[in-house]
VOPAGU-2260 file (C-alpha; in pm, 1 decimal, decimal comma):
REM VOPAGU-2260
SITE   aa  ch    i         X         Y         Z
SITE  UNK   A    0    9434,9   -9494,3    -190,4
SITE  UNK   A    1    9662,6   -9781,8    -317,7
SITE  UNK   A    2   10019,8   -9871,1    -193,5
SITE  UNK   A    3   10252,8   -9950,4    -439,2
SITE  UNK   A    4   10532,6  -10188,2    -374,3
SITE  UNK   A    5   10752,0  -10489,2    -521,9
SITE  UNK   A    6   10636,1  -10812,3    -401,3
SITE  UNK   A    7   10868,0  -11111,9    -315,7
SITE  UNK   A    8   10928,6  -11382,7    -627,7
SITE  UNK   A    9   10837,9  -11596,0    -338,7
SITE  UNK   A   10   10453,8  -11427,6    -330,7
SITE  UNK   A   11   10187,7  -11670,7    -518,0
SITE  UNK   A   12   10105,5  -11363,5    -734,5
SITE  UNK   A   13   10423,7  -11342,8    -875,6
SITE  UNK   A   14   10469,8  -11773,3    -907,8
SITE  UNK   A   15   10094,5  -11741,2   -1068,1
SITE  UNK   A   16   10256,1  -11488,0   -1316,6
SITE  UNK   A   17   10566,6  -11674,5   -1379,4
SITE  UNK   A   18   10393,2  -12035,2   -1455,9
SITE  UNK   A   19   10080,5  -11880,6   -1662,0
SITE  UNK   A   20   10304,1  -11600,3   -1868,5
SITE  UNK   A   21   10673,4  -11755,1   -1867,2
SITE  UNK   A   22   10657,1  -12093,4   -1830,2
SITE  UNK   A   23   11043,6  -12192,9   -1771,9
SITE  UNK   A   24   11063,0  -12400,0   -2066,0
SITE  UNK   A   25   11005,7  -12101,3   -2275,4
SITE  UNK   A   26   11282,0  -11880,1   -2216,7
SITE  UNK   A   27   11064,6  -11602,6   -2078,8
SITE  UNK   A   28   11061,7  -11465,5   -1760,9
SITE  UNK   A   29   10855,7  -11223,9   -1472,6
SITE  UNK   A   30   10986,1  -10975,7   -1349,2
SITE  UNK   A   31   10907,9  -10630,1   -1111,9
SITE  UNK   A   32   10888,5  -10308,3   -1252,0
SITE  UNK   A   33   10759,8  -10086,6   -1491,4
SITE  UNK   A   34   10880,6  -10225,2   -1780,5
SITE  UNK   A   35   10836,4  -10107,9   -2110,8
SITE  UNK   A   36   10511,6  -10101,4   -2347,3
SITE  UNK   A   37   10641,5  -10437,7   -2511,9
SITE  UNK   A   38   10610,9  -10561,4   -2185,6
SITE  UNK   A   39   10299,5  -10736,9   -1997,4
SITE  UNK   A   40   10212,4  -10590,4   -1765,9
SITE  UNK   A   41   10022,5  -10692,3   -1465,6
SITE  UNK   A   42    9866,3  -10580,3   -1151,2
SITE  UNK   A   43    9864,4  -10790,2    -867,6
SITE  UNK   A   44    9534,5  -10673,4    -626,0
SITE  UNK   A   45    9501,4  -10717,7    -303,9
SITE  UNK   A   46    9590,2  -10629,4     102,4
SITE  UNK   A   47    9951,9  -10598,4     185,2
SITE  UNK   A   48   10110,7  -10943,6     165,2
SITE  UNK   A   49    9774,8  -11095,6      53,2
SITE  UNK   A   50    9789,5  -11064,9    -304,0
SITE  UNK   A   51    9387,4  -11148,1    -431,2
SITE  UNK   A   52    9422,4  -11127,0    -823,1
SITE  UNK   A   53    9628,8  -11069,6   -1083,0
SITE  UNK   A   54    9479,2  -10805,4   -1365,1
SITE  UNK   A   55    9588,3  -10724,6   -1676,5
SITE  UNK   A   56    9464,2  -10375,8   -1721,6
SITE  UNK   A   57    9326,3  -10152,1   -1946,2
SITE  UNK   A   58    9313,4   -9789,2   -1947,1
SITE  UNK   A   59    8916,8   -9793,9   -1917,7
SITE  UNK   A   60    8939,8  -10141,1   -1725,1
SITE  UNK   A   61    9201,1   -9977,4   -1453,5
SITE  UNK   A   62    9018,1   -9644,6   -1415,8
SITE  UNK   A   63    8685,5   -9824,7   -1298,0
SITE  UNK   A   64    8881,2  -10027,2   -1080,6
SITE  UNK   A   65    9060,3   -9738,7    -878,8
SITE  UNK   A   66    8699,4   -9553,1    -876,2
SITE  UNK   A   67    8503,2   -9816,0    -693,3
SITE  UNK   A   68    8754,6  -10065,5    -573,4
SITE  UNK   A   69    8566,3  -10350,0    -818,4
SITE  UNK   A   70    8639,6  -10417,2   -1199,3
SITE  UNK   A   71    8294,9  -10342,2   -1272,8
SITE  UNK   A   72    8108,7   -9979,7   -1334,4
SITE  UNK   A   73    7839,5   -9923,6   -1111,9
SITE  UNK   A   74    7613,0  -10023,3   -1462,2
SITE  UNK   A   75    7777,2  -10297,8   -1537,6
SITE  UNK   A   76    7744,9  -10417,1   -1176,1
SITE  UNK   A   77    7320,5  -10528,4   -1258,5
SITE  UNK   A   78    7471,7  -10770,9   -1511,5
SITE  UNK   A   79    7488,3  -11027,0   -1300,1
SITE  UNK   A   80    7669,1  -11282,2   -1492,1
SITE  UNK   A   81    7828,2  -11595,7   -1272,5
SITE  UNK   A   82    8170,2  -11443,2   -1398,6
SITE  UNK   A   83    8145,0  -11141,9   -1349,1
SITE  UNK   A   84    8015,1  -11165,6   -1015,6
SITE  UNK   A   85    8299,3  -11379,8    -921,0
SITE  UNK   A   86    8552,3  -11124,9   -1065,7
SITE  UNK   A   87    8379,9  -10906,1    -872,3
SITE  UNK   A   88    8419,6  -11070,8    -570,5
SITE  UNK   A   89    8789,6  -11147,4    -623,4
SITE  UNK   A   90    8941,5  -10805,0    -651,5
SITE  UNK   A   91    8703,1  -10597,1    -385,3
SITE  UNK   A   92    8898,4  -10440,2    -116,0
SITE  UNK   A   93    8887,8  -10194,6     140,1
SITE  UNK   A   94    8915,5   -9841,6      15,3
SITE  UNK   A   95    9153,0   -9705,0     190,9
SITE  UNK   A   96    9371,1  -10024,9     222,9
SITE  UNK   A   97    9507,8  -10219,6     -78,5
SITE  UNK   A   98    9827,6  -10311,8    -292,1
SITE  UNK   A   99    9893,7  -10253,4    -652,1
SITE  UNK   A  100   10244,6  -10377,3    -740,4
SITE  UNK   A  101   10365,6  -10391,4   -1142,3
SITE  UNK   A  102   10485,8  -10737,8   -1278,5
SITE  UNK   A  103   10615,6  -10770,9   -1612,0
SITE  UNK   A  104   10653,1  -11069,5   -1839,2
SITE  UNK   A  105   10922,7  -11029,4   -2083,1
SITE  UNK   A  106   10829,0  -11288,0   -2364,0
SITE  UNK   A  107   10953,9  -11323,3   -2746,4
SITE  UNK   A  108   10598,5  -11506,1   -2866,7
SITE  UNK   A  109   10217,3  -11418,1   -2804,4
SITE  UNK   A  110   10109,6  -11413,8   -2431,9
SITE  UNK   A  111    9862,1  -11695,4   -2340,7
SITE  UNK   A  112    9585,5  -11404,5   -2258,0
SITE  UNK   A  113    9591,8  -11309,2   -2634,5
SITE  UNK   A  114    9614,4  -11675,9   -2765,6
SITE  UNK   A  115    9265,5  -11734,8   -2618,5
SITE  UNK   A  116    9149,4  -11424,5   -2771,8
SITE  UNK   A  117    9205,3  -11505,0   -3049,9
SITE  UNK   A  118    9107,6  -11845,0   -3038,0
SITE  UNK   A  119    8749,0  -11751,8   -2869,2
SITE  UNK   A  120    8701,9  -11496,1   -3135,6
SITE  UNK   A  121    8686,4  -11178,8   -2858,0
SITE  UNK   A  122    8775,8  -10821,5   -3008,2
SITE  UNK   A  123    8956,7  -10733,3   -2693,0
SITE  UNK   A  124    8989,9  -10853,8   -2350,0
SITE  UNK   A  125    9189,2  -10839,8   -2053,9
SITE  UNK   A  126    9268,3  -11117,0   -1791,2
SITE  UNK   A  127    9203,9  -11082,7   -1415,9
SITE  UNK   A  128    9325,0  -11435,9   -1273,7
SITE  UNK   A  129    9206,7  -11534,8    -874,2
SITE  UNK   A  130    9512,7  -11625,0    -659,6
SITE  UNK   A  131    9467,4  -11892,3    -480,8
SITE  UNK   A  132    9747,7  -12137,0    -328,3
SITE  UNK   A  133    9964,2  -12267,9    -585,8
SITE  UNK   A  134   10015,7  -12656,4    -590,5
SITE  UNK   A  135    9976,3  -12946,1    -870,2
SITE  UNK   A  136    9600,1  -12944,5    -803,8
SITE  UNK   A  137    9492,1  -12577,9    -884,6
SITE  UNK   A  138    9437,5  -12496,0   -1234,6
SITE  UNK   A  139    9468,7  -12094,8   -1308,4
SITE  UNK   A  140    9110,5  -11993,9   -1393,5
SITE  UNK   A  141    9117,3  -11698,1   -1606,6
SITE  UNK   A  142    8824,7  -11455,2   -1656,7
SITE  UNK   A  143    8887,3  -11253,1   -1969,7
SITE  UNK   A  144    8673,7  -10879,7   -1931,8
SITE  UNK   A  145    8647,3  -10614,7   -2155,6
SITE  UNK   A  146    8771,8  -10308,2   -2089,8
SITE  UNK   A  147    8438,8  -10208,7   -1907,8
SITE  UNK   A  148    8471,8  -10492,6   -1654,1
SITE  UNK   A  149    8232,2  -10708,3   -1814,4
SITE  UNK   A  150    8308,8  -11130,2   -1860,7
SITE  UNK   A  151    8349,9  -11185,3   -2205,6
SITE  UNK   A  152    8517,7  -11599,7   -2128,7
SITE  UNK   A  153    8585,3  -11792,1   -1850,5
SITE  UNK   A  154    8942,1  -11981,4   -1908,1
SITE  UNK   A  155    9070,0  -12244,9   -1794,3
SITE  UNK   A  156    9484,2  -12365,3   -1825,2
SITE  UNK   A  157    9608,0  -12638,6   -1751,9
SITE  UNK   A  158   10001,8  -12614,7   -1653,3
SITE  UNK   A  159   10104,7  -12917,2   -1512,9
SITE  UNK   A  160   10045,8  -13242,9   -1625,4
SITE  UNK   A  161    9803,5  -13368,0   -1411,8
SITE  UNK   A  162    9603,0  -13010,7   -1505,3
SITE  UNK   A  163    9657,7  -13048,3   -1871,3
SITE  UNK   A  164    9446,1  -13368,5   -1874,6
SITE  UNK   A  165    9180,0  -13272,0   -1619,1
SITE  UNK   A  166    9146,3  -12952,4   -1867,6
SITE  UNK   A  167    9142,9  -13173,5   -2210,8
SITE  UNK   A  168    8868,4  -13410,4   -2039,9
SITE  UNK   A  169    8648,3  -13128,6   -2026,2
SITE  UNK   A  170    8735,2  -12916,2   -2327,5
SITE  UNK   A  171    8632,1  -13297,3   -2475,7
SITE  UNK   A  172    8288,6  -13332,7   -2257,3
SITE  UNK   A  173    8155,3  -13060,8   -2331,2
SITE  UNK   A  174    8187,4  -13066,0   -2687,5
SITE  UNK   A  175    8050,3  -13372,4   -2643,8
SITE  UNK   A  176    7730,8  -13291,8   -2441,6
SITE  UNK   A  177    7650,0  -12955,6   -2645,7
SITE  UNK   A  178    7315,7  -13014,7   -2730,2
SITE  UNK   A  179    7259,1  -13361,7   -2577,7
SITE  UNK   A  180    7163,3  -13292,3   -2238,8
SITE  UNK   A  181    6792,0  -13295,8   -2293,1
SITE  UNK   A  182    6529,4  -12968,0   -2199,8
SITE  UNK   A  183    6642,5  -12973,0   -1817,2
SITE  UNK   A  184    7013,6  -12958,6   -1807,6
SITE  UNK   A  185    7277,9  -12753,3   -1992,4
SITE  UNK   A  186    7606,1  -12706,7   -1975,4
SITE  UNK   A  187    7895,0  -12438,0   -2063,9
SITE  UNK   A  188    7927,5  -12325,2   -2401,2
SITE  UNK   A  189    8280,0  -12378,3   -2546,1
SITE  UNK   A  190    8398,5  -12051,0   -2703,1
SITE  UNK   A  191    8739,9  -12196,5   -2769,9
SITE  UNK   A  192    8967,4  -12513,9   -2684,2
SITE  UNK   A  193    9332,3  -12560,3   -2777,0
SITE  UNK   A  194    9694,1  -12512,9   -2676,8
SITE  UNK   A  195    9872,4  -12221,5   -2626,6
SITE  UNK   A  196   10219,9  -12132,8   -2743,7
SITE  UNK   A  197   10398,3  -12383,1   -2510,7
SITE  UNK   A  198   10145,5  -12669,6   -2571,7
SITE  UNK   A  199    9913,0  -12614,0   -2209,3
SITE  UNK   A  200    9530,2  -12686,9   -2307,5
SITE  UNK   A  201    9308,8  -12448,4   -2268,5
SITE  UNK   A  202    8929,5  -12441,1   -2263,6
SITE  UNK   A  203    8704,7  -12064,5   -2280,0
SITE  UNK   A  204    8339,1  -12129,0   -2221,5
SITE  UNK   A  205    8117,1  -11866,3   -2230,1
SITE  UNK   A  206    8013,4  -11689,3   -1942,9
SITE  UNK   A  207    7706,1  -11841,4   -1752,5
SITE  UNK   A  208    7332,4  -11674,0   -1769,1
SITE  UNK   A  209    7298,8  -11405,4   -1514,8
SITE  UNK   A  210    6990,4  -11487,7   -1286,6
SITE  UNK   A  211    7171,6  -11808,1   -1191,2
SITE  UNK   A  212    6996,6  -11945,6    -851,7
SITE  UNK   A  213    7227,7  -12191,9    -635,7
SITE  UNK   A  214    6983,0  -12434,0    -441,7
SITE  UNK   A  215    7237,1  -12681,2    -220,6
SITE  UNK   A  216    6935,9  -12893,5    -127,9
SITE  UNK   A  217    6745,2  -12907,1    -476,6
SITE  UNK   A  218    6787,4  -13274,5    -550,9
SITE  UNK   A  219    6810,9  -13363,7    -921,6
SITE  UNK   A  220    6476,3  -13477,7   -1017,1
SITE  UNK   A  221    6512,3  -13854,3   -1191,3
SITE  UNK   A  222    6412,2  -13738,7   -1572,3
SITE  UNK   A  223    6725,0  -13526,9   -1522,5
SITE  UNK   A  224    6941,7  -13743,0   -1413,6
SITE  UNK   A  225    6843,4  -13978,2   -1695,2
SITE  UNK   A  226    6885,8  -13696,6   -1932,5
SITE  UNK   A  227    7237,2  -13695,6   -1806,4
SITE  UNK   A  228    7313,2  -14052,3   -1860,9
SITE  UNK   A  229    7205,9  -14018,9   -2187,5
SITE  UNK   A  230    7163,1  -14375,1   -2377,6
SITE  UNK   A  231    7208,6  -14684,6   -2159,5
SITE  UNK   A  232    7405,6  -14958,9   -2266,0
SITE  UNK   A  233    7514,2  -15273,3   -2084,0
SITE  UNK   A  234    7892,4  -15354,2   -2068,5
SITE  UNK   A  235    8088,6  -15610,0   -1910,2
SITE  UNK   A  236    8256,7  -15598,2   -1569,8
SITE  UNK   A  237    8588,6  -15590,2   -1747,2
SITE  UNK   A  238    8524,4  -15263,4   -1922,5
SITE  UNK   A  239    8436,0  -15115,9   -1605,5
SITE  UNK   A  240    8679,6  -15221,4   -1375,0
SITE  UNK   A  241    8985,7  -15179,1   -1599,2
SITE  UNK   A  242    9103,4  -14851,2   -1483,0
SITE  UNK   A  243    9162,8  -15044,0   -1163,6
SITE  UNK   A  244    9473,4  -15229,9   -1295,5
SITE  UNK   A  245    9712,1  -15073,3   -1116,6
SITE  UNK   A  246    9844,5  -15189,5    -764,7
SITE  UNK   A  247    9845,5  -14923,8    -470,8
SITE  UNK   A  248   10180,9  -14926,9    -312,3
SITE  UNK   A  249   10042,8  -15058,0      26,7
SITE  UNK   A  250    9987,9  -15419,0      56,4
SITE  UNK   A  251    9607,4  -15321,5     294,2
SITE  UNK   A  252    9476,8  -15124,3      11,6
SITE  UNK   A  253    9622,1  -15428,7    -257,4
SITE  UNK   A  254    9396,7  -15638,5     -88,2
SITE  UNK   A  255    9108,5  -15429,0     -58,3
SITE  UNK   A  256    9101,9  -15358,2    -487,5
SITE  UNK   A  257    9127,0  -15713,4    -521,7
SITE  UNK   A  258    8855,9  -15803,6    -291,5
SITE  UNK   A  259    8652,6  -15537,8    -409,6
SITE  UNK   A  260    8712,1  -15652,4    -787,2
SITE  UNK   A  261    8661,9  -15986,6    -752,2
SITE  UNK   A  262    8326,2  -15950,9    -536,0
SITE  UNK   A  263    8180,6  -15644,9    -797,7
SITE  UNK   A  264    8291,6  -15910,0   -1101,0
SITE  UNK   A  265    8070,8  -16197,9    -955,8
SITE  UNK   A  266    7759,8  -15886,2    -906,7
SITE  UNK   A  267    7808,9  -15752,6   -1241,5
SITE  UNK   A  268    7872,6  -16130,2   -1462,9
SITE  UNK   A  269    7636,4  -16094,3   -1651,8
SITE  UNK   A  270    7725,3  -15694,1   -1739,3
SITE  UNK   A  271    7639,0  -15336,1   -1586,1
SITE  UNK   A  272    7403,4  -15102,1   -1701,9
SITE  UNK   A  273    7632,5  -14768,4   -1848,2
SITE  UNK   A  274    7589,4  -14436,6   -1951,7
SITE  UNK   A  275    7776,3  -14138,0   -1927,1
SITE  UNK   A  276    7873,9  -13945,6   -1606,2
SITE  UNK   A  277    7958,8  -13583,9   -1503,7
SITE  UNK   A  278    8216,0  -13716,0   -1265,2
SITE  UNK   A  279    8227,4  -13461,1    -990,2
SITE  UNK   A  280    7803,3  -13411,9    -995,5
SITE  UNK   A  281    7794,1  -13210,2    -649,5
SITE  UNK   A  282    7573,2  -12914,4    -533,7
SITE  UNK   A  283    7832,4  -12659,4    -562,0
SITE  UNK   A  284    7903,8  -12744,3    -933,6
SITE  UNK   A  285    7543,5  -12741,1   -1051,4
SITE  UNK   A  286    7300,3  -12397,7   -1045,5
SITE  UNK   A  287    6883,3  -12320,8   -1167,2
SITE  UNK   A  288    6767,9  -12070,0   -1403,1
SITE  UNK   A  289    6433,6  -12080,9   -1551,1
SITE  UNK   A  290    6370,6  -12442,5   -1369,6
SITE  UNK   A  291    6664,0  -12583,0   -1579,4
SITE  UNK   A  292    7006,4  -12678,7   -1436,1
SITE  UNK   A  293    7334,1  -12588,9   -1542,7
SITE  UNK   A  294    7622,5  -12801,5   -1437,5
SITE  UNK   A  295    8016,4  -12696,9   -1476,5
SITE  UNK   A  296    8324,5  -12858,5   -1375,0
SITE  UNK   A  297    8294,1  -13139,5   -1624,6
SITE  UNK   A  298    8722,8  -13259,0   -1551,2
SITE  UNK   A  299    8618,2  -13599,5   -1446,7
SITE  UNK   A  300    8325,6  -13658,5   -1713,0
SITE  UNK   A  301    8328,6  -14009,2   -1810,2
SITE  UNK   A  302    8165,5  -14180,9   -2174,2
SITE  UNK   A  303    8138,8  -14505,9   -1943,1
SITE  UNK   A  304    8010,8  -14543,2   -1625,6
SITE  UNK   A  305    7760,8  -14788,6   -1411,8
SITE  UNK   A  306    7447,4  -14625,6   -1393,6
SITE  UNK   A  307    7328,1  -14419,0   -1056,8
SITE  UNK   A  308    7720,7  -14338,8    -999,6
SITE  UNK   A  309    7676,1  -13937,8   -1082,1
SITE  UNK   A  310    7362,7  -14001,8    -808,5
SITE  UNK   A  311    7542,9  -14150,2    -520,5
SITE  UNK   A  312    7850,1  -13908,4    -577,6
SITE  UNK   A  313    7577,8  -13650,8    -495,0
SITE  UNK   A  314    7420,8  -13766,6    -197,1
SITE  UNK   A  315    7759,0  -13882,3     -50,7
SITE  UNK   A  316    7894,4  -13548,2    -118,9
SITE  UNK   A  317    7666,2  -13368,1      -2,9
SITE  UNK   A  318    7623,3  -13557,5     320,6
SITE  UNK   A  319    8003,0  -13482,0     349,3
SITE  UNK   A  320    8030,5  -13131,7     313,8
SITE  UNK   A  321    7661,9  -12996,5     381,5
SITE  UNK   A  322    7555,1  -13156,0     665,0
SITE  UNK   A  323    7916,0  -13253,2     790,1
SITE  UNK   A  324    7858,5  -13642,6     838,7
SITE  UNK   A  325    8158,6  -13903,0     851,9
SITE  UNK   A  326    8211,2  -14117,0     532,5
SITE  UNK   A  327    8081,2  -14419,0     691,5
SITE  UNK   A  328    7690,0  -14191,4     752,2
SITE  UNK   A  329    7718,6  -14036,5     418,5
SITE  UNK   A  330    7745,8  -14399,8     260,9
SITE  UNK   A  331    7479,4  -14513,9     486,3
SITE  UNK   A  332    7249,4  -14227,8     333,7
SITE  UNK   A  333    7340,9  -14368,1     -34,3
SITE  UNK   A  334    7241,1  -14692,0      52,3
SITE  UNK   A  335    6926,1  -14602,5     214,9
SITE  UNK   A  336    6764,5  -14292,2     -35,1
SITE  UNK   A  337    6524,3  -14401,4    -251,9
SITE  UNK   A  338    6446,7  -14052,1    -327,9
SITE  UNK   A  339    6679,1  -14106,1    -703,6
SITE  UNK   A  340    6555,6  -14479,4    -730,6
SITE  UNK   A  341    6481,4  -14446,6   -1104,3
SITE  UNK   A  342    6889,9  -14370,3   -1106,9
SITE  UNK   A  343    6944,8  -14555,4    -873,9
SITE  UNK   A  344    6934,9  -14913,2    -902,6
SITE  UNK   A  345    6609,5  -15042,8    -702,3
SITE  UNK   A  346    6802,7  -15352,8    -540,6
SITE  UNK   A  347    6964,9  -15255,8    -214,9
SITE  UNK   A  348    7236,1  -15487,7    -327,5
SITE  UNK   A  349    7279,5  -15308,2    -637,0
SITE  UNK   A  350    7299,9  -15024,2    -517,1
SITE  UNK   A  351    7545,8  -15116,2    -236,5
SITE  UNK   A  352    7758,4  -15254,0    -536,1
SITE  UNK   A  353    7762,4  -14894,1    -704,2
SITE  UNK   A  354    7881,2  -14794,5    -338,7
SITE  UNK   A  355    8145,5  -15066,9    -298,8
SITE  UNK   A  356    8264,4  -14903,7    -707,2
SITE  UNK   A  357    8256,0  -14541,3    -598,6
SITE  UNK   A  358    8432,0  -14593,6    -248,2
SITE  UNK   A  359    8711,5  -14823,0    -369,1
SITE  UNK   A  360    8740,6  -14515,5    -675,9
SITE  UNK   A  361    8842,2  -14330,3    -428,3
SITE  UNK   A  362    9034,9  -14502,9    -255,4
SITE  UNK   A  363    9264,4  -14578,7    -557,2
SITE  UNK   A  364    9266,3  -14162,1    -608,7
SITE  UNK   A  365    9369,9  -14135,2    -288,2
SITE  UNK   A  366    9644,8  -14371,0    -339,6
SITE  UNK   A  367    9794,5  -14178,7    -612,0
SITE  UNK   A  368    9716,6  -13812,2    -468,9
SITE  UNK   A  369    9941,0  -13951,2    -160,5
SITE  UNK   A  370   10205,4  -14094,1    -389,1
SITE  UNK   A  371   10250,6  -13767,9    -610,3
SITE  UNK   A  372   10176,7  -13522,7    -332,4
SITE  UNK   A  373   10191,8  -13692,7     -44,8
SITE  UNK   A  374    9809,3  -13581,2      68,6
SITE  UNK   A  375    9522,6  -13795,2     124,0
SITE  UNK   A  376    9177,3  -13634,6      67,1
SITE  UNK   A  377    8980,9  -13943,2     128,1
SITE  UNK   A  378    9072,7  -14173,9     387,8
SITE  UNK   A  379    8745,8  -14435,4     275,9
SITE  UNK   A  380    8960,7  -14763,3     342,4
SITE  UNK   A  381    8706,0  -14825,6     635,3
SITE  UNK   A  382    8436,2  -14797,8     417,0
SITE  UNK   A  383    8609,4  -15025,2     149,5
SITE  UNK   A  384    8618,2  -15320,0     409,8
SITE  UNK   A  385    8270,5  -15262,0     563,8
SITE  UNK   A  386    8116,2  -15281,6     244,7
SITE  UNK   A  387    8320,2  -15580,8     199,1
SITE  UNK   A  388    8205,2  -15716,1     490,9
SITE  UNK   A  389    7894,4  -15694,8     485,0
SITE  UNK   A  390    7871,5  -15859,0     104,3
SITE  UNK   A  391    7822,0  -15535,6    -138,8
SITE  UNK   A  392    7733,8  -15654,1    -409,0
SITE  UNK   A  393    7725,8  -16011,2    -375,6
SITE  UNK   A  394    7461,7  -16249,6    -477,2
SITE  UNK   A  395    7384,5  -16603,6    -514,8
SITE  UNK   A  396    7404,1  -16821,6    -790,1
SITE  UNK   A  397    7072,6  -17028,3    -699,8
């Protein structure tokens, strides 16, 4: 049995609605109610005052929902595709206990949802979207089903401006990776990339192969990473470090970019071995199928990058947030693994230099996430000055 009942504008189903269907710019705007059949209409899922997804909903779509509380037929259910399962996931409540509430988006042009139909070349499809706390960060991931409950494309929009980019740099990697990833790795398949009607990118992959196995402690095996990488090339200092032009606002951290700059210049004068890098290469964003890895998430893929940086993200990630060490242990355990040494430069001093590069990275991505939002997700400025104390990266001239 559902409850039906208006939700506040302030709700972050209804904001969700708002910025994805009538962005303010555009004239358009949400509203509650039935509506009429120009209308969108959506249903926002969920427990009283804990709206869990938005759906837009079919008659076939809707009907399998209010039979088994999921989106998916009790058929459809073995289809285990990554997707699927998380659309699954997103909407399940218990039976007796839920919310459906109407929104409608009155809007002169195309919604977004049929855009990316469209563009992704899907005969029909319907959205459900996972709410999730809105801020500048969270990009509305959008899993378009068909009216059976079944993952057709997995969407992602990018409605601010710090999304739109993060969403371009991956509609662009993996385009660019397709195919050149080697026999151990893949990626997403792009179904479609673009803009939509009020010039947010989009990118619809395909959804992933079902008998996806997650393995947190399955480290990368070296040919892989290489595979990754792709060619090597060596490239100055310069070409590196120029992302690091500009100043943080706080005179410490000034110091600690240009100490950090000038010692990683004297390492790498005579260049850095580069290739290209996933960016964000952690445990959660990687799976197995077959033996062969797939790896999403590619917002922060990079054409340039010193080589071994995707494999000292990893460990130091996964330090972090699997076995819960402090940033100054989960450094330690970069310097000290050997067990990604063909990534890996062989050199502890190299590889402390890669460390001194990825620490003071984030450090500087800190600096802006505190001057936009005013939140610091990596407080590393420790690390930054004990690397620099202890000479990262420096070596003699003799």
């Amino acid at each position: 049995m559902t409850d039906e009942r208006p939700i506040p504008h302030t709700d972050p189903a209804f904001r969700l609605a708002q910025g994805i269907w009538a962005p303010a710019d555009s004239g358009n705007r949400a509203t509650q109610g039935p509506g009429n059949d120009s209308d969108v209409d959506l249903l926002v899922v969920g427990t009283p005052g804990h709206p869990r997804a938005l759906i837009s909903p079919g008659r076939g779509l809707l009907r399998s929902f209010r039979a088994g509380n999921t989106l998916r037929s009790r058929r459809d259910r073995r289809r285990r595709t990554l997707a699927g399962a998380v659309a699954e996931v997103a909407v399940r409540m218990p039976r007796d206990v839920g919310l459906i509430s109407r929104l409608s988006v009155e809007t002169d042009g195309p919604p977004v949802t049929q855009v990316i139909q469209l563009a992704a070349g899907l005969e029909s499809s319907r959205c459900l979207v996972t709410v999730r706390p809105i801020d500048d960060h969270y990009k509305p991931t959008l899993t378009m089903l068909d009216d059976h409950g079944r993952a057709r494309a997995y969407v992602k929009l990018g409605w601010t401006l710090g999304t739109a980019d993060l969403v371009r740099v991956e509609a662009s990697a993996l385009q660019q990776v397709a195919g050149r990833l080697g026999p151990d790795l893949a990626s997403p398949r792009v179904l479609a990339a673009g803009n939509d009607p009020w010039d947010r990118p989009f990118c619809a992959t395909a959804p992933l192969p079902g008998s996806l196995r997650r393995s947190s402690r399955q480290r990368p095996s070296p040919r892989l990473m290489r595979d990754l990488a792709g060619p090597v090339t060596r490239v100055s200092a310069d070409a590196i470090l120029s992302g690091w032009d500009a100043n943080p606002a706080s005179s410490s951290r000034r110091h600690l970019v240009r100490a950090a700059r000038s010692m990683l210049t004297r390492h790498w004068r005579d260049g850095v071995a580069s290739g290209r890098a996933h960016g964000d290469w952690v445990p959660w964003n990687t799976a197995t199928r077959n033996g062969r890895m797939v790896a999403w998430d590619w917002e922060h893929f990079r054409e340039v990058a010193p080589l071994g940086l995707d494999a000292l993200h990893w460990t130091v990630f996964s330090a972090r947030s699997l076995d819960s060490c402090s940033w100054a242990d989960a450094y330690t355990a970069a310097l000290d693994t050997h067990d990604s040494s063909s990534v890996l430069p062989v050199e502890r001093a190299d590889r402390a230099a890669l460390a001194l590069y990825h620490a003071t990275e984030l450090l500087l991505k800190s600096e802006r996430l505190r001057e936009r939002d005013g939140v610091e997700p990596f407080p590393v400025d420790d690390i930054v000055a004990d690397l620099l104390r202890r000479g990262a990266g420096g070596r003699s001239d003799g």
